[in-house]
N, C-alpha and C positions, 0 to 999 in steps of 0.2 A: 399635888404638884411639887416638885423637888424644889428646891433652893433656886438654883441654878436660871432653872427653866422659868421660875416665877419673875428671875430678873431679866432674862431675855425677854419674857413677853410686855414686860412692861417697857422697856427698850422699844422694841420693835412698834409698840403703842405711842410712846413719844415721838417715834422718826416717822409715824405715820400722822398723825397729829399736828408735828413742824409741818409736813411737808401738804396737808389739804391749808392749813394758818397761810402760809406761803402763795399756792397756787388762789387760795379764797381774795390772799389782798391785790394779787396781781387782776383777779377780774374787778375786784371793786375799784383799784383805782384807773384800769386802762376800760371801764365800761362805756359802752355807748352803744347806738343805734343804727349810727351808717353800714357798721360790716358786721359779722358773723366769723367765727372760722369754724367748718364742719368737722374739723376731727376733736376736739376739745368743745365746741358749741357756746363757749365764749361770745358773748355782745359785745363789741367794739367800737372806739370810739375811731380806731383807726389802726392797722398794723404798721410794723417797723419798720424802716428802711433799711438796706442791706446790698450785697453783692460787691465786685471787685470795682475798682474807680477809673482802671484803667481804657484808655480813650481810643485806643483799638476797638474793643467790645464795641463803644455806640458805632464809631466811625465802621464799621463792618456790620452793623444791626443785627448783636449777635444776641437771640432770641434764649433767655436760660442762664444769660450772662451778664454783667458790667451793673453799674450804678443805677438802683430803681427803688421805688418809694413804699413799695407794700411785699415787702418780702416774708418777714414774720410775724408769725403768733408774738402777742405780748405777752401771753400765757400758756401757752405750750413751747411755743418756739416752734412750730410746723413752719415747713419752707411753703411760699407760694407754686412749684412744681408737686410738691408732695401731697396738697391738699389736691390738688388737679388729678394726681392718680386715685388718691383716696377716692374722691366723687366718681370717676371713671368705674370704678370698682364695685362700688355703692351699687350704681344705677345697673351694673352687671353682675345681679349675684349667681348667676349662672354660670359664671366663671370660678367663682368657688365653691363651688358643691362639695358638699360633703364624699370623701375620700380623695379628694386632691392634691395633691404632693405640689408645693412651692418652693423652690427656691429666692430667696430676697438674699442678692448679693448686695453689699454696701448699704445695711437698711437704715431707714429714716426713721427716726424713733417714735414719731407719732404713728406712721402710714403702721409701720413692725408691731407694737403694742396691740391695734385694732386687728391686724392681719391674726393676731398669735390667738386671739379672743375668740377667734371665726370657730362656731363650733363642727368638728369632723376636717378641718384641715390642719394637712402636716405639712407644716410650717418649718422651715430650714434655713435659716443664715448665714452667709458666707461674706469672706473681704480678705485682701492680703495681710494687715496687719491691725485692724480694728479691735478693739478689746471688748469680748463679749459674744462675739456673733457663737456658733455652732461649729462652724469649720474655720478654721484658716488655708489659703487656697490661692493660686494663682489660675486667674481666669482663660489663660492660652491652654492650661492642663491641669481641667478641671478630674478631681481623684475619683470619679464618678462613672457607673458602667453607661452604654448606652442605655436611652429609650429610660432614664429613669425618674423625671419628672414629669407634671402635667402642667407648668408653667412656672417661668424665670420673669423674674422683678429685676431690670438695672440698670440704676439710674445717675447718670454722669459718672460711667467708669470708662468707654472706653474712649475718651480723650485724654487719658492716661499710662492708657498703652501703647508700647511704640508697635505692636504686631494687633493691629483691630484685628485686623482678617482673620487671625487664629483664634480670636476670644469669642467672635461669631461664630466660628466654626464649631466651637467646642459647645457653646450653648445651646447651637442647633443641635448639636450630635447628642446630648444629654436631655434634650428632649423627645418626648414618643412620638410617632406621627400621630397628627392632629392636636396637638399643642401648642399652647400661644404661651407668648412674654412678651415684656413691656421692656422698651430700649431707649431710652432716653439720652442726648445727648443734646447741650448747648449746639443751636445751627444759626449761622449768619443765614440773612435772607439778601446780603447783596452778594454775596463773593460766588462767580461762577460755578468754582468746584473746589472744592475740599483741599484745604492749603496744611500742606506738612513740611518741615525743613528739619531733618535730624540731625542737622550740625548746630543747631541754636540747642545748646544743653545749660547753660547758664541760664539760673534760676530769673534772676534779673533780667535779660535777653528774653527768655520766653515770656514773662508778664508784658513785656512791652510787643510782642510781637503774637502772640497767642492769648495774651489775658490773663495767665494764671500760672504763676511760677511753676507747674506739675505738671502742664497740658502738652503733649507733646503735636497737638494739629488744630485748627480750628474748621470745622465740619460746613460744608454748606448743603443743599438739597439732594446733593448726588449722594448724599447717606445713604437714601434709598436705595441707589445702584449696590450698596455695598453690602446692604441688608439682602436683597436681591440674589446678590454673586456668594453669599453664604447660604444661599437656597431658602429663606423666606419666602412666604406671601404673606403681604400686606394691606392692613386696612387704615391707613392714616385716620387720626379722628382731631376734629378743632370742633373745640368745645364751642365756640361764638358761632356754629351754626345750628346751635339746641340750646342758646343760653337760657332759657326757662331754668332749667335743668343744675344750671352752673352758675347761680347768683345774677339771674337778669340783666339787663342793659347794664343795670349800675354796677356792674360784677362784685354784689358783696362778697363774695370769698377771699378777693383780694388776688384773683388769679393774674398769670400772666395772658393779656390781650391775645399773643398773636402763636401762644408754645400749640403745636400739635402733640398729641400721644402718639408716638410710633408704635402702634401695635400688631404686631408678627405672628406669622404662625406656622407652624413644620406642616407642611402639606401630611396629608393621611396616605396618603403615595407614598411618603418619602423612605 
């Protein structure tokens, strides 16, 4: 072995070394017995607390959003939505079969890591300005022909966009008929219907009235209509009525209680 390459690999040995030293002390000091997290498998004594403070989010009970006590990994850093899709995923491995084309826009880097691992799927990344992913891409026009995926991963992008309707459209149209994705988006469970104001563009203005300096609407159950009117069918799924499946009563995962998985699919019609 040349010079060179004897000191990269020894490099490459050390920053692989730092980094199990690192992840090893973070399980020994945050270990315990109450929780679990499935993508990492970490024993826990407890996950992080996390999310935005802002008093809109509870005051709207807005589900995926605002101030809550078990958000992360202490040890990965997996989001409490992300392990919910992982397990979703898990207990469905018929959804990724081998020769499966996925798109994961905005991916989550635990949920992305295990997704990329899956052996015979091709695995694709996308995000508007993320560093890293496979593409960079704007989700109203997406550079993609029809019919070219077997399923889209994406989660908490489009309360970001001010034209939803076009980003569904475009991920329906890039997908084949009979095809499913996963759509995720923070939903209040009180607010009638789906509240947008496109003259509140101040970052500060939309945390106080949206949640989140970036969100251009705050979503309530008529989501569905909207999934719906971009030609979806849907199978809502809430994990609390298979909790066996999803950390028991005592939800070791550390899931959120009340998130459903909006899970869609391109009719075989379509």
């Amino acid at each position: 072995m040349s010079a060179w390459k004897t000191v990269l690999a020894r490099g490459l040995a050390t920053v692989g070394l730092e980094r199990f030293g690192r992840s090893a002390w973070r399980r020994a000091r945050s270990f315990g017995l109450r929780y679990q997290c499935p993508i990492c498998g970490a024993h826990l004594r407890e996950f992080l607390p996390g999310g935005e403070p802002f008093a809109v989010l509870a005051e709207k009970a807005v589900v995926g959003g605002g101030r809550r006590s078990s958000v992360f990994c202490p040890v990965c850093r997996s989001w409490d939505r992300e392990r919910l899709i992982y397990l979703f995923l898990l207990n469905r491995p018929n959804l990724l079969a081998k020769g499966t084309k996925l798109l994961h826009v905005s991916p989550e880097a635990g949920l992305g890591a295990w997704l990329r691992s899956q052996p015979g799927l091709a695995y694709v990344t996308a995000d508007l300005t993320m560093p890293g992913v496979d593409f960079h891409l704007d989700l109203t026009s997406i550079p993609f022909p029809d019919s070219t995926f077997d399923a889209v991963i994406c989660n908490h992008v489009f309360e970001h966009i001010p034209d939803d309707a076009r980003a569904m459209a475009e991920i329906f149209r890039v997908l084949r008929p009979g095809a499913w994705a996963i759509l995720q988006v923070p939903v209040s469970l009180t607010l009638p219907a789906t509240f947008e104001d496109f003259s509140v563009t101040d970052a500060a203005a939309r945390q106080l009235v949206f949640g989140q300096h970036d969100h251009v609407r705050m979503y309530a159950m008529d989501y569905l209509d909207r999934l719906r009117g971009a030609g979806f069918s849907l199978a809502p799924f809430r994990w609390r009525d298979n909790p066996k499946t999803y950390g028991g009563q005592h939800n070791r995962f550390g899931l959120l209680e009340r998130e459903i998985v909006f899970f869609a699919s391109r009719p075989s019609t379509s």
